[in-house]
C-alpha positions, -999 to +999 in steps of 0.1 A: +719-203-302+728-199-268+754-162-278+722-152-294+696-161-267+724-140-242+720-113-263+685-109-267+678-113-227+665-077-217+682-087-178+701-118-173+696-120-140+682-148-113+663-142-083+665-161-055+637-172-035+649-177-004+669-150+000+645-132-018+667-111-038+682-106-070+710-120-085+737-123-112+735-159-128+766-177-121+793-176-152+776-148-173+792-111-178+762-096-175+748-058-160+727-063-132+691-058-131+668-035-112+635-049-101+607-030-107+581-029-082+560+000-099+554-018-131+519-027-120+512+007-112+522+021-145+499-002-163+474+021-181+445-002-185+410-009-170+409-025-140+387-061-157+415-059-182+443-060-148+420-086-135+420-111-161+464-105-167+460-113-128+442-148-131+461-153-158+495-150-131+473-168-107+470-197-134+507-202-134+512-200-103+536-170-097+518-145-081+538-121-057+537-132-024+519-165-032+524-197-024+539-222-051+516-246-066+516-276-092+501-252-118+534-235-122+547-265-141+517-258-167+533-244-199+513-209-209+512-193-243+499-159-238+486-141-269+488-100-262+463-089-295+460-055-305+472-027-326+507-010-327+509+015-298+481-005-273+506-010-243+512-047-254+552-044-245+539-023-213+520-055-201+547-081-214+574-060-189+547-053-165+539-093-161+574-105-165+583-078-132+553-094-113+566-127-122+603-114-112+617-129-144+639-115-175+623-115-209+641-141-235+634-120-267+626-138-299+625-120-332+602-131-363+637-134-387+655-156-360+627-186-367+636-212-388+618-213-425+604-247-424+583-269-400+612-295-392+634-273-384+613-252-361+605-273-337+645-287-326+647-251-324+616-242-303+631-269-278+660-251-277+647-219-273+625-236-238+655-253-231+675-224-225+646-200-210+639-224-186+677-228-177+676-187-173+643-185-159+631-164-184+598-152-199+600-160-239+582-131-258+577-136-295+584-098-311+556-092-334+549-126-341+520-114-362+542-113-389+544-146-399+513-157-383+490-131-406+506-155-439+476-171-454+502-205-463+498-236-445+530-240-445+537-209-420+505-221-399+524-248-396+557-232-382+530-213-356+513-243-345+549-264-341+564-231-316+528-226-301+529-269-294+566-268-284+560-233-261+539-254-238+560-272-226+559-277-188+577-246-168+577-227-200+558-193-202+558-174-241+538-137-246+528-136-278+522-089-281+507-093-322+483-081-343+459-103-355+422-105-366+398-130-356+399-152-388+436-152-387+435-162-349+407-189-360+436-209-384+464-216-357+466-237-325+448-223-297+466-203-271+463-203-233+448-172-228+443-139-250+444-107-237+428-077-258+440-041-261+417-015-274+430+014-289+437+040-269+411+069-256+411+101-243+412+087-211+440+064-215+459+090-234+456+112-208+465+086-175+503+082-197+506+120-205+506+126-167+529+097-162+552+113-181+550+143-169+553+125-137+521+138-121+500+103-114+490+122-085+466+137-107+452+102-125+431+100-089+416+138-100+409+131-135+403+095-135+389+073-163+362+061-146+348+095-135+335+129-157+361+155-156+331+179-143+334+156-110+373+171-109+388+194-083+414+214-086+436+229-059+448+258-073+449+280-105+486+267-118+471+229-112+444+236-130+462+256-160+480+223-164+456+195-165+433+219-192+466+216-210+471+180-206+432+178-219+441+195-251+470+173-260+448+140-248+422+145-280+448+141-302+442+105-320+476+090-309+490+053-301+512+047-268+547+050-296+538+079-305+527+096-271+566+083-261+582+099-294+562+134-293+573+133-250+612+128-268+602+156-290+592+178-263+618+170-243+644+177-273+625+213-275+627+225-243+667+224-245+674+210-213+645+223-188+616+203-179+588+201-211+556+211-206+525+199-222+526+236-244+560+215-256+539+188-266+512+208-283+538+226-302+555+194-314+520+180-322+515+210-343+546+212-365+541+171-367+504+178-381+491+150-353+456+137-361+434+160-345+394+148-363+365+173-359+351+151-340+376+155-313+380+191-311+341+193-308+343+165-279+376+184-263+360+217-265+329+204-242+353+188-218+375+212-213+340+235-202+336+212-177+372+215-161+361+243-140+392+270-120+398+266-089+378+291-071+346+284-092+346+246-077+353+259-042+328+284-047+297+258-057+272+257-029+273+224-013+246+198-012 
């Protein structure tokens, strides 16, 4: 149990809060881990959806730069519900960097088949995150949870019972409807991801592409007639980073069609006509819909010298 939990840790690592630092755990042959501070930053997702994963750090007690409390013994089961490609496994790395903690993978094939086993195991599996200071994460735990048996209900509601155990923090990142929420123990807290939209696309293309110096610009919460541009080559590139941000695709496969890219552009820096000629050859879903919708918006991204041009107010 414990050769397979070492295996499954994503950075074995400790950090030490008074030197505040980070540190290899004693008597492990381990790489050592890099902290990322930016992980908060990179989180594409509303800013109510940031608050609530922020009271939910709050809750336990781990905030950066906050003070310890009593709440931080409080067990949590976190359930992370949405589909495939949402930015669930973004959150799960982006809360367990806030929380300065490695993630103790657990796998839907590595749970025992029957309630009496389970929950000796579950122990075991606190036991030893808690001994690591680790964040468990249940890797699409929807598929065992979705089984309309009592019997697998059962297995749920024994990990789910045994996961809130005091000190212990589990992420649950599944798939689930609301019926098949309804049948198992009630978690902690839920967190919902919508799928993704043009908006949200578009905020992780320019990450990619490294320009979030352009998510201010074209931000989700602002009309992209409201943009300006500051010259013509800027502009050439966020009407191209429009264009590919129609295209109906889940966080996965923005990554893989970025590799694709990437692979094309045999060994200089991808651009987004990369992209768009990947996304082609791939057949990407592009609806009617969304070209009518992407042919209005990209009207309103207007060049440079018309926006300096406009008589001002």
């Amino acid at each position: 149990m414990e050769e397979l939990g070492l295996e499954r840790l994503s950075w074995i690592t400790g950090y030490d809060t008074e030197k505040h630092e980070w540190i290899t755990s004693n008597g492990l042959d381990c790489d050592a881990s890099v902290y990322d501070q930016d992980a908060w930053k990179k989180l594409v997702k509303d800013q109510q959806t940031k608050d609530l994963i922020q009271s939910i750090l709050d809750t336990i007690g781990c905030s950066p730069g906050g003070p310890q409390s009593e709440q931080v013994r409080q067990g949590m089961n976190i359930l992370l519900r949405g589909a495939q490609g949402t930015g669930k496994r973004t959150v799960v790395r982006a809360i367990c960097n806030m929380l300065k903690r490695p993630i103790f993978d657990i796998r839907a094939n590595d749970i025992p088949s029957t309630a009496d086993v389970v929950r000796p195991w579950a122990a075991k599996v606190v036991s030893l995150a808690i001994q690591w200071n680790a964040v468990v994460v249940v890797d699409r735990g929807d598929y065992f949870m979705k089984f309309p048996w009592p019997e697998h209900r059962e297995r749920v509601n024994v990990m789910i019972q045994e996961f809130e155990s005091p000190e212990c923090i589990c992420l649950w990142p599944s798939v689930l409807t609301d019926k098949q929420q309804a049948l198992i123990r009630p978690f902690s807290a839920t967190i919902n991801f919508p799928d993704l939209d043009p908006a949200a696309r578009r905020h992780r293309w320019l990450q990619l592409f490294g320009r979030d110096d352009l998510a201010a610009t074209l931000s989700s919460s602002e009309v992209t007639s409201n943009a300006t541009v500051r010259d013509a080559e800027e502009w050439a590139f966020i009407r191209e980073i429009e264009k590919i941000s129609w295209y109906e695709l889940d966080g996965a496969d923005i990554e893989d069609f970025m590799t694709l890219a990437r692979s094309s552009a045999g060994g200089c820096d991808p651009t987004p006509q990369h992209v768009k000629a990947s996304l082609k050859d791939w057949g990407a879903p592009l609806p009617a819909r969304s070209k009518v919708a992407r042919f209005f918006a990209l009207r309103e991204i207007r060049p440079p010298v018309l926006a300096l041009d406009e008589p001002r107010s």
